[in-house]
VEXDREN-2710 file (C-alpha; in Angstrom, 1 decimal):
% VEXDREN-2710
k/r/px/py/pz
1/UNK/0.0/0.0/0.0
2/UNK/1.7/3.6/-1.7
3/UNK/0.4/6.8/-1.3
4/UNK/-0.8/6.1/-5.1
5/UNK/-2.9/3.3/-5.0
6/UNK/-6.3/2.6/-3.9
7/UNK/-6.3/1.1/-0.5
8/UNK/-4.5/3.7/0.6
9/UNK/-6.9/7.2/-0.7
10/UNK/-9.3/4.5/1.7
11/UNK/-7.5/4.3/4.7
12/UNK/-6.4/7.9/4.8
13/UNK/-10.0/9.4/4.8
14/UNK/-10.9/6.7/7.7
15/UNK/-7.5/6.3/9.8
16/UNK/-8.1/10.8/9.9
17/UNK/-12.0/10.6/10.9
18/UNK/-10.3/8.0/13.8
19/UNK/-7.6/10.0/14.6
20/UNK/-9.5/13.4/15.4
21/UNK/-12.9/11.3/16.8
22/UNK/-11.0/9.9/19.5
23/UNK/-9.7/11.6/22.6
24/UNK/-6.3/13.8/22.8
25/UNK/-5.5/10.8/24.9
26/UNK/-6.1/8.1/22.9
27/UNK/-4.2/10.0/19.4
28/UNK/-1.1/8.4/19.7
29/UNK/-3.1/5.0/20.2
30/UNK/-4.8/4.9/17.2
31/UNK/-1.3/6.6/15.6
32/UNK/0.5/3.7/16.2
33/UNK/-2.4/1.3/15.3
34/UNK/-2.0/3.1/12.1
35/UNK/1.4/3.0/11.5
36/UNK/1.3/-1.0/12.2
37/UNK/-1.7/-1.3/9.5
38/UNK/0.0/0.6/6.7
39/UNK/3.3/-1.4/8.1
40/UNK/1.4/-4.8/7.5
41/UNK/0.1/-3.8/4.4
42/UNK/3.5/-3.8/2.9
43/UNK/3.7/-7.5/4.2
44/UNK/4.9/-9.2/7.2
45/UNK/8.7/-8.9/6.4
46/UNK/7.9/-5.2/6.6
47/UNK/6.6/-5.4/9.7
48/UNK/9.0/-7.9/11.3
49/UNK/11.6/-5.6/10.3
50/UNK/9.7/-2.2/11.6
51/UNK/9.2/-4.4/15.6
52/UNK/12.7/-5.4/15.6
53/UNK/14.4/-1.9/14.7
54/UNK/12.0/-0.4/17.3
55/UNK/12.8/-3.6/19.9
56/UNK/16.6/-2.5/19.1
57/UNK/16.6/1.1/19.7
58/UNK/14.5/0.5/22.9
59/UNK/16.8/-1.7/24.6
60/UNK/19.6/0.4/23.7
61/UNK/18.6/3.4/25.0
62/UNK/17.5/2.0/28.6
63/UNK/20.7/0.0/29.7
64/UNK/22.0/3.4/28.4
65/UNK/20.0/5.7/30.5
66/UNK/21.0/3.1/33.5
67/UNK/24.7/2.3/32.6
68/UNK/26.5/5.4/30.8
69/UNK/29.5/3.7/31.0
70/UNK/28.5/1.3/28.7
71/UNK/27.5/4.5/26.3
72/UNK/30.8/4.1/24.1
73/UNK/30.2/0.9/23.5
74/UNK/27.0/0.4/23.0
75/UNK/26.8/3.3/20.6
76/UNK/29.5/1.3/18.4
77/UNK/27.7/-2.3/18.5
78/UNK/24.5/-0.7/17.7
79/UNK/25.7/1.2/14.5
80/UNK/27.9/-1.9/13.4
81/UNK/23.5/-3.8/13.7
82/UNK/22.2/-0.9/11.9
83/UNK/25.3/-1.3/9.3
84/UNK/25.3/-4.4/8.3
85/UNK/21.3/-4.0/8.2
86/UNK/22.1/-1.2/6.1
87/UNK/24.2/-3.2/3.8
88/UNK/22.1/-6.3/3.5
89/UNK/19.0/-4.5/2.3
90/UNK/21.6/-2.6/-0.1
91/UNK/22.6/-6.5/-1.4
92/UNK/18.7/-7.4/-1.4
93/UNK/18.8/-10.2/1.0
94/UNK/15.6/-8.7/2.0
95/UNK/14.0/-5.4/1.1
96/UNK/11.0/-4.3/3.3
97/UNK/9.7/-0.9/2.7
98/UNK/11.3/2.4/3.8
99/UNK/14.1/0.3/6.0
100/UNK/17.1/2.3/4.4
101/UNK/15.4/5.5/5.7
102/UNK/14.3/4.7/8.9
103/UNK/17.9/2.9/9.6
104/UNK/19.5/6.4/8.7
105/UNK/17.2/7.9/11.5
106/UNK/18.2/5.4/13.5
107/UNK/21.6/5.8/13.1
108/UNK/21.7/9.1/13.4
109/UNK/19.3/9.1/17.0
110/UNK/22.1/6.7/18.4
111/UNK/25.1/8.9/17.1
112/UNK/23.6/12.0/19.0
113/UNK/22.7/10.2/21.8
114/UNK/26.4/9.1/21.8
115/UNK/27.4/12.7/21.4
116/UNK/25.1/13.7/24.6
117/UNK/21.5/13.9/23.9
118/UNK/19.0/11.8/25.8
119/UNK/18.2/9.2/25.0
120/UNK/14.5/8.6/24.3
121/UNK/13.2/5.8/26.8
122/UNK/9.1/5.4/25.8
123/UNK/9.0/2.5/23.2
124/UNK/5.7/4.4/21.2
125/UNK/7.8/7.0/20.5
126/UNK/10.9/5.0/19.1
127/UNK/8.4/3.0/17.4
128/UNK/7.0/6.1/16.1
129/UNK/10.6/7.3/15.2
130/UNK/10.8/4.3/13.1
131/UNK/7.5/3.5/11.2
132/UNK/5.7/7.3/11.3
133/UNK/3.5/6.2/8.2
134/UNK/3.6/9.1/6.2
135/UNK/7.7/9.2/6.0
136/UNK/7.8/5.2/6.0
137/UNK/7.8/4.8/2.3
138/UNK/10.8/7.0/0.9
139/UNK/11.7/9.7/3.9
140/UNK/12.8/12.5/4.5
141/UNK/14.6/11.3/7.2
142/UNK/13.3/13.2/10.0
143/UNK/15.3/14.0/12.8
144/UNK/14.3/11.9/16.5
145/UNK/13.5/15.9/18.2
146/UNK/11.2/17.5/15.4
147/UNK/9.1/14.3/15.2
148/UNK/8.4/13.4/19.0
149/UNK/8.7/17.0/20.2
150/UNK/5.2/17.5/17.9
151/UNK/3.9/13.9/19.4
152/UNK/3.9/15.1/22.8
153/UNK/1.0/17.8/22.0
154/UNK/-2.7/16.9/21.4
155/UNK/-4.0/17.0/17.8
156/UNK/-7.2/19.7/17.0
157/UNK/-9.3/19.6/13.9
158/UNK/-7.6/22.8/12.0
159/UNK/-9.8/23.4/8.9
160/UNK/-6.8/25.9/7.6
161/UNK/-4.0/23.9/8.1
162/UNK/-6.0/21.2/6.8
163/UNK/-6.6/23.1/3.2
164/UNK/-3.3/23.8/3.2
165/UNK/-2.5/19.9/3.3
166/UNK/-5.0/19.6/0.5
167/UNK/-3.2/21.8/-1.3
168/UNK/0.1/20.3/-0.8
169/UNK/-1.3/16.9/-1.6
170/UNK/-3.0/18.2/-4.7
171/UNK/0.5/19.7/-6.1
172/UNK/2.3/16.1/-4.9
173/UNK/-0.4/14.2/-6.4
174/UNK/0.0/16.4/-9.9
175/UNK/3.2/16.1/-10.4
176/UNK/3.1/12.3/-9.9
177/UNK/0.2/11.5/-12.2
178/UNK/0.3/13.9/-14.4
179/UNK/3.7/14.3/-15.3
180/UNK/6.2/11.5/-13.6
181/UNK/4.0/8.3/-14.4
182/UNK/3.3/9.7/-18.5
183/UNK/7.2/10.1/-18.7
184/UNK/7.9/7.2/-17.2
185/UNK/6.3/4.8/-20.0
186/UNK/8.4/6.0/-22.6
187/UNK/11.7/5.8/-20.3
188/UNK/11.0/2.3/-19.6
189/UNK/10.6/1.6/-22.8
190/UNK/14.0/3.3/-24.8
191/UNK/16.4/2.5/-21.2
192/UNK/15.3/-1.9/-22.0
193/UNK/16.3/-1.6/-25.5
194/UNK/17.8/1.8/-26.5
195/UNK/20.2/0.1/-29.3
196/UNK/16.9/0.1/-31.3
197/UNK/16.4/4.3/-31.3
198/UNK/18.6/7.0/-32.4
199/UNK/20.9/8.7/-30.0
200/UNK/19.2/11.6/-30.7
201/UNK/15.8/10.1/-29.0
202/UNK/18.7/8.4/-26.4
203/UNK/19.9/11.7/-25.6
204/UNK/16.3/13.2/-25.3
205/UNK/15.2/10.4/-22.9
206/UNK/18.1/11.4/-20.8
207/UNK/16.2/14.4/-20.2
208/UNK/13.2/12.8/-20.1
209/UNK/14.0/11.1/-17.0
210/UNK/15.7/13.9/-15.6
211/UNK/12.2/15.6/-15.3
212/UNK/10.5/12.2/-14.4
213/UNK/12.7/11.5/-11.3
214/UNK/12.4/15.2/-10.2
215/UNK/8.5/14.9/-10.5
216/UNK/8.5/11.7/-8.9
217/UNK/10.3/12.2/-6.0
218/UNK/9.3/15.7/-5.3
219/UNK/5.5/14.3/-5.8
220/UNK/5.7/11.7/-3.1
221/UNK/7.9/14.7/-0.8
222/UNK/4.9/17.1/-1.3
223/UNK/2.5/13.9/-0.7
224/UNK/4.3/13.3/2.5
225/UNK/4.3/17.1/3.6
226/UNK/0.0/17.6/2.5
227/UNK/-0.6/14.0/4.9
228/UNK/1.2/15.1/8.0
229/UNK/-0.1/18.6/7.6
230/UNK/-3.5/17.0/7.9
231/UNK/-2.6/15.3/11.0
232/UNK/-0.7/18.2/12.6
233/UNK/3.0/17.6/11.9
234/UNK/5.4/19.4/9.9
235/UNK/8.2/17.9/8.8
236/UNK/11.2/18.7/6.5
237/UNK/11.2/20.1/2.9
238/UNK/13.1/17.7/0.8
239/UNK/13.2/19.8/-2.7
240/UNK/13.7/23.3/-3.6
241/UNK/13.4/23.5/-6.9
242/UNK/17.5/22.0/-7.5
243/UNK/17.4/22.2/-11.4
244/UNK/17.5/26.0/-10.9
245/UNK/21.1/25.5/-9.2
246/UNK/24.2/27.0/-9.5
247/UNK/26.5/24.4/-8.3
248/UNK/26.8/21.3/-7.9
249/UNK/26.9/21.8/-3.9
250/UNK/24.0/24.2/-4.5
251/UNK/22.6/21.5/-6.1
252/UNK/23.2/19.2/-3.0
253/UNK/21.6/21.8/-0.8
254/UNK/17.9/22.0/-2.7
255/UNK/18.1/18.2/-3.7
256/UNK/16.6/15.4/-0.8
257/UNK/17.5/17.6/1.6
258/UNK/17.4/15.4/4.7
259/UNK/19.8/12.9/3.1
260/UNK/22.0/16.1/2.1
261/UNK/21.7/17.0/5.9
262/UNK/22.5/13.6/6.9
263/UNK/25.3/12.8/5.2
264/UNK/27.0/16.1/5.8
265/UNK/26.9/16.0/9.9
266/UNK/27.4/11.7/10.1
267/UNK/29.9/11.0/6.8
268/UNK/31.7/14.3/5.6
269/UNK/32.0/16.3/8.8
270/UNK/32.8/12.9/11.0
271/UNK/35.5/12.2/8.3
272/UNK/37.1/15.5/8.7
273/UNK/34.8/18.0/6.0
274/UNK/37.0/21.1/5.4
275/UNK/39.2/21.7/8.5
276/UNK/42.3/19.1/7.9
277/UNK/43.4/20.5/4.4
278/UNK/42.4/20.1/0.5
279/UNK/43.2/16.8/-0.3
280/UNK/41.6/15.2/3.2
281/UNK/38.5/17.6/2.3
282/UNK/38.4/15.9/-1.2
283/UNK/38.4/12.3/-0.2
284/UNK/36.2/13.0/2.9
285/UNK/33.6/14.5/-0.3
286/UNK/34.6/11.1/-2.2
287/UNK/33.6/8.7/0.3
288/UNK/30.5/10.4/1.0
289/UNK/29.1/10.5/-2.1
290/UNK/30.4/6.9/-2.6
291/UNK/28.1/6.0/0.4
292/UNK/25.6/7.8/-1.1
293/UNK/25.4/6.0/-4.0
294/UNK/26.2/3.0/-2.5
295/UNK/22.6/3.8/0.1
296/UNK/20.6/3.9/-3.2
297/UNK/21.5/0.8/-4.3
298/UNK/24.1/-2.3/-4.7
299/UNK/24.9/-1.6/-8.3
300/UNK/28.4/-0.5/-9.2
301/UNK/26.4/1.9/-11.3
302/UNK/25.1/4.3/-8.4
303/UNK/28.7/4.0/-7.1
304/UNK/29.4/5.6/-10.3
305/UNK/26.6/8.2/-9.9
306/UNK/27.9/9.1/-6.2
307/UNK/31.5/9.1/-7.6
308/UNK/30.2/11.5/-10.1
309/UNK/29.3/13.8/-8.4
310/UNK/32.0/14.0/-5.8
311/UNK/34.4/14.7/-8.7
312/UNK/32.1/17.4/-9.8
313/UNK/32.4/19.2/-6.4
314/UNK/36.0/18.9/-6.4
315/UNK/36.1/20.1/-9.9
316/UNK/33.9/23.2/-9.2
317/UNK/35.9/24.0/-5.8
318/UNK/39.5/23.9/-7.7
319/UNK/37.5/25.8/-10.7
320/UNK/36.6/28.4/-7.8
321/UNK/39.9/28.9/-6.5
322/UNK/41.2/29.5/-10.3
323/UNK/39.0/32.0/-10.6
324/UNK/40.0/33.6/-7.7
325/UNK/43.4/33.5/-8.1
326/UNK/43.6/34.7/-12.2
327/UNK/41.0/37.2/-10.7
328/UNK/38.2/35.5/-13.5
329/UNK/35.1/37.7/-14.1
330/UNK/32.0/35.4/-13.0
331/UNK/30.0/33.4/-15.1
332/UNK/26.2/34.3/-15.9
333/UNK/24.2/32.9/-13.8
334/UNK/21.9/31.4/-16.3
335/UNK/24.8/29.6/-17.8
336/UNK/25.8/28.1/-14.6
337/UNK/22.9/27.2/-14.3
338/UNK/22.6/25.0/-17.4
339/UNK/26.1/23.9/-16.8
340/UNK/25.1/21.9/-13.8
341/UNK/21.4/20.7/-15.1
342/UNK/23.6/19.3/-18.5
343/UNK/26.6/17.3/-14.9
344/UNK/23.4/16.4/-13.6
345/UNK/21.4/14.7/-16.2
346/UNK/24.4/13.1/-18.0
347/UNK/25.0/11.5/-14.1
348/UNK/21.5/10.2/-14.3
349/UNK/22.1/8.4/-17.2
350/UNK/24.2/6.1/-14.6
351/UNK/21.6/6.0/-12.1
352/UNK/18.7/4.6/-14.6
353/UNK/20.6/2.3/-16.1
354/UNK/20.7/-1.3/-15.2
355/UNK/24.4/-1.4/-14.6
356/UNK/27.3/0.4/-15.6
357/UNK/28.4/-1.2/-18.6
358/UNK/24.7/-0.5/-19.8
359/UNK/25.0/3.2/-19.1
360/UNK/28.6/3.5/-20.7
361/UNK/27.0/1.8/-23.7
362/UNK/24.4/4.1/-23.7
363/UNK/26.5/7.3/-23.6
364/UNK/28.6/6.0/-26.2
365/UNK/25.0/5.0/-28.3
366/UNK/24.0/9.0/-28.0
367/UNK/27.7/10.4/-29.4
368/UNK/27.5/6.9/-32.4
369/UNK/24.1/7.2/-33.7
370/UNK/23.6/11.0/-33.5
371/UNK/20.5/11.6/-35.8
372/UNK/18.2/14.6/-35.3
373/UNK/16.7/14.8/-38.6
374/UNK/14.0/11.5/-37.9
375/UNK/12.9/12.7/-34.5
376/UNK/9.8/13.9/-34.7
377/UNK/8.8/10.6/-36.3
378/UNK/11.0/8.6/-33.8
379/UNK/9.1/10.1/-30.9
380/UNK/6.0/9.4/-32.4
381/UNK/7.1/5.7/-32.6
382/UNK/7.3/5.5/-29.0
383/UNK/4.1/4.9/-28.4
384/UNK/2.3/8.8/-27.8
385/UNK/-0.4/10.6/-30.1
386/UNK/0.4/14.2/-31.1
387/UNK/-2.2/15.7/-28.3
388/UNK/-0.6/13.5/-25.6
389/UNK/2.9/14.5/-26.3
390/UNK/1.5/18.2/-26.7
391/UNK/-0.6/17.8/-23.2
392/UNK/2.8/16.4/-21.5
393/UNK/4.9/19.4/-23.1
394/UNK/2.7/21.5/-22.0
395/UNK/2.1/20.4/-18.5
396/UNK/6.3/20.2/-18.1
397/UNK/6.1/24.0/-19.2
398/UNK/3.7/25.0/-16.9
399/UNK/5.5/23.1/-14.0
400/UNK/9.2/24.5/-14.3
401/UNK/7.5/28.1/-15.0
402/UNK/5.4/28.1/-11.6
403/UNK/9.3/26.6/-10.4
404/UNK/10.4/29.9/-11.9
405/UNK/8.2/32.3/-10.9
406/UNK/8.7/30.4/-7.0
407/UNK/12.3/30.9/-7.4
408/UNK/12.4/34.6/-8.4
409/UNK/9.7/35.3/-5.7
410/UNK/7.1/35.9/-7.8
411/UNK/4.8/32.9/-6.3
412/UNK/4.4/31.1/-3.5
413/UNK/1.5/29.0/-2.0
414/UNK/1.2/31.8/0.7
415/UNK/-0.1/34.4/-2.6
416/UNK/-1.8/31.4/-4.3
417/UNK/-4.4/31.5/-0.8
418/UNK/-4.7/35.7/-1.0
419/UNK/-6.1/34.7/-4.5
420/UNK/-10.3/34.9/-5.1
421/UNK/-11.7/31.1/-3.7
422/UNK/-13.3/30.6/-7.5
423/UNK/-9.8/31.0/-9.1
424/UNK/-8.6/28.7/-6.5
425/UNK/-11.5/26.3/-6.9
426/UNK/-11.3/26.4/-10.4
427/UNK/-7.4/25.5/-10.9
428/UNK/-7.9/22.8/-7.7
429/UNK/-10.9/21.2/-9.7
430/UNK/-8.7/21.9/-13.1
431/UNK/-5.7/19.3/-11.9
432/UNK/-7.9/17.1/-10.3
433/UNK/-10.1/16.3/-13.7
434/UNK/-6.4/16.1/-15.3
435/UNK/-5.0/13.5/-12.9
436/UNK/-8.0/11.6/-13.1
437/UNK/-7.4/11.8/-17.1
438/UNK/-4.0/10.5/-17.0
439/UNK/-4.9/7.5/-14.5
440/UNK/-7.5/6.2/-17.2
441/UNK/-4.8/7.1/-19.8
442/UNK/-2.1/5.4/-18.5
443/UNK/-3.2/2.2/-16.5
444/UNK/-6.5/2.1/-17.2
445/UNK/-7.5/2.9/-13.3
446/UNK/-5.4/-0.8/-12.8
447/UNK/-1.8/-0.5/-12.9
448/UNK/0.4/0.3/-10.6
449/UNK/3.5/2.9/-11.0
450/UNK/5.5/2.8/-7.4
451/UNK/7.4/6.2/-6.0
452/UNK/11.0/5.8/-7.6
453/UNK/12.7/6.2/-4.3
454/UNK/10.6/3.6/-2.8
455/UNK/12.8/0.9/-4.3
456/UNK/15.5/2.5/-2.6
END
């Protein structure tokens, strides 16, 4: 059960009606009776795995509250568990649902309680640290303070907060349907057998998925943010808007976020970050991006991607201090700006493809079999009518304009609510009609399209 698919847009409706019909008291109850069911629903492995973390964490952190001399120790054993949990889902011995997120938040929890917090000693609330529902699937990875700090506070009915939820949800819910899942069929279908197209269409289908994975992941991010909303939580932003970045560290910054967040204060800083010299700051950025890759999947191919982009920070930071010392004028901003969306998507090419020779063979397919002449007809032959590739451009340009007009300032949800309620009514009822389009369009209200970084 995904945010996506039926059985959940049931259980939502009735797990809120139960949440806010039930007293303050009895809220965290029915929370965690939640959590379990949606747990469950992913299947018992899932929830094995969820009750064991939670069992874990829980012991640790009362022989620590009783014993702190054991703190050190403890602290290690339990990351070498979490580790090698880590790493097994990475080698899919098993591979229940959200574990590689809420191991990271696990991790993290018993790192700062090594470093001096408390530690947290009411199993609901490490169980809650572990399988809060609307993170479980694919993050962010919410820190152990923001979550439980909100816990501790009886939830009220707030019909505002609860339209802006709706609102959220609607934009998460857009972007998902309407744009992700459409792109998706024809990058499926060129990334299984893109010998038989052009490298032009090759090369197009790089940025294709580019915008797929962006909508997809930012989708189920704003899906996440509109659900806890409705129950009263805030949690992190994962995405602001990255392809307008003018870095690759920039990029870093705006992209996941939480993972960002996490791997700079547990990896890079921990390793030494930028206070024991260049070439120790360099590896320190190597190995974390290694283990970056390396968290998204087994593949030698998102080792590559990680490894990508490490030598793209190092490249911009020695690029930086060139400038500096020739005294360089700076670069336009809107050709930095492409410079990194062109590092970015020609790295995703290695996180798509099955493996690494398939992505090397893919690169070298684009430069080989260059055509541009055939590809109107060659995108035609991928399976889309005229008006449905016209209805997808034309949803991507509305998207990255809104992104735009956010980014200069020009826009934001807080002006969208100043706006008349029939405008607001009308565009609200205007994406819903289109999502509900593009579900009998493209799975005929059957088929299933998971969250990307639900795999992960």
């Amino acid at each position: 059960m995904l945010f996506n698919q039926g059985q959940f847009l049931v259980f939502m409706p009735l797990f809120l009606i139960l949440y806010y019909l039930f007293p303050q008291k009895a809220q965290k109850t029915v929370l965690i009776l939640g959590c379990i069911y949606f747990a469950f629903c992913q299947g018992l492995i899932a929830l094995c795995a969820i009750f064991l973390t939670t069992i874990l964490t829980f012991f640790f952190s009362r022989i620590v509250n009783k014993n702190r001399n054991l703190l050190k120790q403890l602290s290690y054993g339990m990351i070498i568990i979490l580790v090698c949990m880590l790493v097994l889902c990475r080698l899919r011995f098993f591979t229940p649902l959200g574990m590689s997120f809420y191991l990271l938040r696990i991790i993290a929890y018993v790192i700062d309680v090594k470093k001096g917090q408390d530690p947290e000693l009411r199993l609901d609330n490490i169980f809650l640290i572990v399988a809060f529902f609307p993170i479980l699937p694919a993050g962010p990875i919410e820190r152990r303070e923001n979550l439980i700090r909100q816990m501790a506070f009886p939830k009220y009915w707030n019909p505002q907060r609860a339209y802006y939820g709706g609102i959220i949800l609607l934009i998460g819910y857009s972007m998902k349907y309407i744009i992700a899942d459409r792109l998706a069929v024809i990058v499926d279908k060129v990334f299984m057998d893109y010998l038989t197209y052009s490298g032009s269409i090759c090369l197009l289908i790089a940025f294709v998925y580019s915008v797929q994975i962006y909508c997809d992941f930012a989708g189920y991010s704003y899906i996440a943010i509109g659900l806890c909303e409705l129950m009263g939580v805030s949690i992190t932003e994962n995405f602001t808007r990255p392809y307008f970045s003018l870095t690759i560290k920039e990029f870093w910054r705006r992209w996941h976020i939480s993972l960002s967040q996490w791997l700079r204060d547990y990896i890079y800083i921990p390793l030494g970050g930028n206070k024991k010299g260049v070439i120790r700051q360099y590896i320190s950025i190597l190995v974390t991006f290694m283990i970056s890759g390396f968290w998204h999947g087994s593949g030698s191919h998102f080792i590559v991607w990680g490894l990508l982009h490490g030598f793209y920070q190092i490249i911009e930071n020695c690029f930086q201090k060139a400038k500096m010392y020739f005294g360089l004028t700076n670069t336009p901003k809107f050709l930095k700006s492409i410079v990194v969306f062109l590092c970015v998507v020609f790295a995703w090419i290695f996180f798509r493809a099955p493996t690494t020779g398939d992505a090397y063979n893919f690169v070298m397919h684009i430069c080989n079999e260059f055509r541009i002449g055939d590809l109107g007809s060659q995108i035609l032959n991928l399976g889309w009518g005229r008006m449905q590739i016209v209805g997808l451009l034309i949803s991507i340009v509305i998207l990255f304009v809104i992104e735009w007009l956010i980014e200069r300032g020009s826009l934001s949800l807080t002006k969208f609510f100043l706006y008349p309620l029939w405008i607001r009514t009308m565009i609200c009822y205007g994406l819903m009609i289109e999502i509900v389009i593009c579900l009998v369009q493209c799975y005929g209200m059957q088929q299933k399209a998971n969250f990307i970084y639900a795999g992960f």
